[in-house]
N, C-alpha and C positions, 0 to 999 in steps of 0.2 A: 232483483234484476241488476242495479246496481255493483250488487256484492259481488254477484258471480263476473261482473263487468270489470273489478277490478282485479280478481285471481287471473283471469286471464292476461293482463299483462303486469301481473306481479310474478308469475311463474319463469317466465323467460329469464326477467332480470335477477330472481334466484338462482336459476339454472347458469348464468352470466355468471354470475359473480364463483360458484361453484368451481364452473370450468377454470376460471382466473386463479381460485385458490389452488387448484388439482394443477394445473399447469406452475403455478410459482413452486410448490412441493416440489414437482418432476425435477424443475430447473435448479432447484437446490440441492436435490440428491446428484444429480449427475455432478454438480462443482463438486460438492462433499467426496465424491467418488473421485472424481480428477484430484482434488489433491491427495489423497491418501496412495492412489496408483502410480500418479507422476515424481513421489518422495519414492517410491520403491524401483519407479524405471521411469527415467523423463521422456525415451525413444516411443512410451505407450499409444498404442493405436485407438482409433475413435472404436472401433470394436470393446477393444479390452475395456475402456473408463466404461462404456455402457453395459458390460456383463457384470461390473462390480457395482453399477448403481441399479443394478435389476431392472433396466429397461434395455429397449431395441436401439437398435443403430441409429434407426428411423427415426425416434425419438430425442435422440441428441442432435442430430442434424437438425431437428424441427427449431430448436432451441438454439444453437448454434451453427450458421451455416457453412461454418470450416473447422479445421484445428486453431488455427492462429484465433479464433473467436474464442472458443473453448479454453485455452490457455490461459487467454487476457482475465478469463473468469477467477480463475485462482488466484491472482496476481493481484488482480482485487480485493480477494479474501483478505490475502496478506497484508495488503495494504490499512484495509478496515480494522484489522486485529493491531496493525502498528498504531493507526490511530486513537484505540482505545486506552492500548499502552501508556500510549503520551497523554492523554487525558486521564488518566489515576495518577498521573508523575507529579501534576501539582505546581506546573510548568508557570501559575501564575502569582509565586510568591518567590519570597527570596531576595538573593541578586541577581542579574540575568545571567550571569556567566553559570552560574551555579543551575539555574534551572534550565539552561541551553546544553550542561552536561547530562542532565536528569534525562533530557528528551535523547540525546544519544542513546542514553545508556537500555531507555525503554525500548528506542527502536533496535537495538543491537538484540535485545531480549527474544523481543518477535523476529527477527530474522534467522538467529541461532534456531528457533525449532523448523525451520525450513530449508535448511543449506543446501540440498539438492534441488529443489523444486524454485528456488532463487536463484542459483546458478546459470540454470535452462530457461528458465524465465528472463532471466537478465539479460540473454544473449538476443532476446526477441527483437525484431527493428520495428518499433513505433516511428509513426510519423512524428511532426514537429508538436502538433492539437492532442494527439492519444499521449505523449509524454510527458507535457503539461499540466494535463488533467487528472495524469497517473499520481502526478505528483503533490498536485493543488492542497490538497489535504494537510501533508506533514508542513509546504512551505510554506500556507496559512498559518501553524503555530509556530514557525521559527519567525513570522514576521513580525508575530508578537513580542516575543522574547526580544528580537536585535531592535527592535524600536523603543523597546523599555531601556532595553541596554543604551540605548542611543541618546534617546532624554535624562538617564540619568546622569551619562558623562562615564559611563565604565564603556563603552562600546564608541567605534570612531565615527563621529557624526560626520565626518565631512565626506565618507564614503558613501553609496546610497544602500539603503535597504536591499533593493533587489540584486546589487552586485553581492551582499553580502550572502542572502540567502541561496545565489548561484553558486558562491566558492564553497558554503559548508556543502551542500550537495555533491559538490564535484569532489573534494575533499573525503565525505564520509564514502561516495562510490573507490576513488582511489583506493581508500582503506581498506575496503572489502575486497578490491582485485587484487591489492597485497598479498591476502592473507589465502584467498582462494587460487591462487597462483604459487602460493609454497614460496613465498619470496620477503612472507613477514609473518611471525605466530602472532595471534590475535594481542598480549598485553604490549608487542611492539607496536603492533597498528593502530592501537588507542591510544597509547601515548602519542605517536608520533602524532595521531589525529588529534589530540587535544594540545599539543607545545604549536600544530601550524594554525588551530584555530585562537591559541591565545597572541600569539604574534600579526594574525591577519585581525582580529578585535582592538584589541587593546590599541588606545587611542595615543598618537607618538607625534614627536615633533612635527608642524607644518612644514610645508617644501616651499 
């Protein structure tokens, strides 16, 4: 009596968890499908990403209840993929300056296989919270780095952390609208990215 007492509600919560995994599948094929379709045509309609991840329309609205949702998906992908980047780069030895070039060079890595789908994705208007939190990730290990750099006396202490993790940001963004604007080829735009970040680091006479 028991036994049968407990199949009865151990089924559900099979069935639960089932549905959770069938559903997290769904929502990973449809991103998987948005980026492969949005690299080939960023204009792609919620139709098209759902014919290429073999489900209904229906089915991607279920999971995201607009395009702008849909989009942010990918954009995370990319995100998660820079992160891994910079995490095999080793980001926590060295000198900082050297491993603040490493985390560039990974993030540059991952960005390059995505040039269109980061382009159109870039142009997205996040609120002040959704671009924060896009960002939280990479400027967690740049804070690592300029606060190493900072204690050891290669990085200018008397500036604060977070102004500093603002200007590489703003900095490496410049870089890329350089270069995606036809206005700088990418070994100008590293360079110039790396001579503005050794002169906004490197620690210089007080005022």
């Amino acid at each position: 009596m028991f036994r049968n007492f407990d199949k009865v509600y151990e089924m559900p919560q099979s069935q639960a968890r089932k549905r959770r995994a069938d559903a997290q599948r769904s929502a990973t094929s449809i991103v998987g499908a948005a980026v492969r379709v949005l690299d080939d045509d960023p204009d792609a309609s919620m139709e098209a990403i759902a014919r290429a991840a073999g489900v209904t329309r229906q089915t991607v609205y279920a999971h995201f209840p607009s395009r702008e949702h849909l989009l942010r998906a990918p954009l995370d992908h990319v995100t998660a993929e820079a992160v891994a980047e910079i995490d095999a780069a080793d980001i926590d030895s060295g000198p900082a300056m050297d491993a603040l070039f490493r985390l560039l060079d990974a993030r540059l890595r991952s960005a390059n296989r995505y040039p269109v789908r980061l382009q159109t994705l870039g142009s997205m208007p996040l609120d002040q919270s959704a671009d924060a939190q896009l960002h939280a990730p990479v400027a967690d290990r740049l804070r690592r780095i300029l606060r190493r750099g900072q204690e050891a006396g290669e990085f200018d202490a008397h500036l604060s952390t977070d102004w500093l993790i603002a200007a590489t940001i703003s900095l490496g963004h410049a870089a890329g609208d350089a270069v995606g604007g036809g206005r700088l080829s990418r070994p100008e735009a590293d360079d110039a990215l790396r001579t503005s970040l050794l002169r906004i680091l490197t620690p210089g006479p007080t005022v």
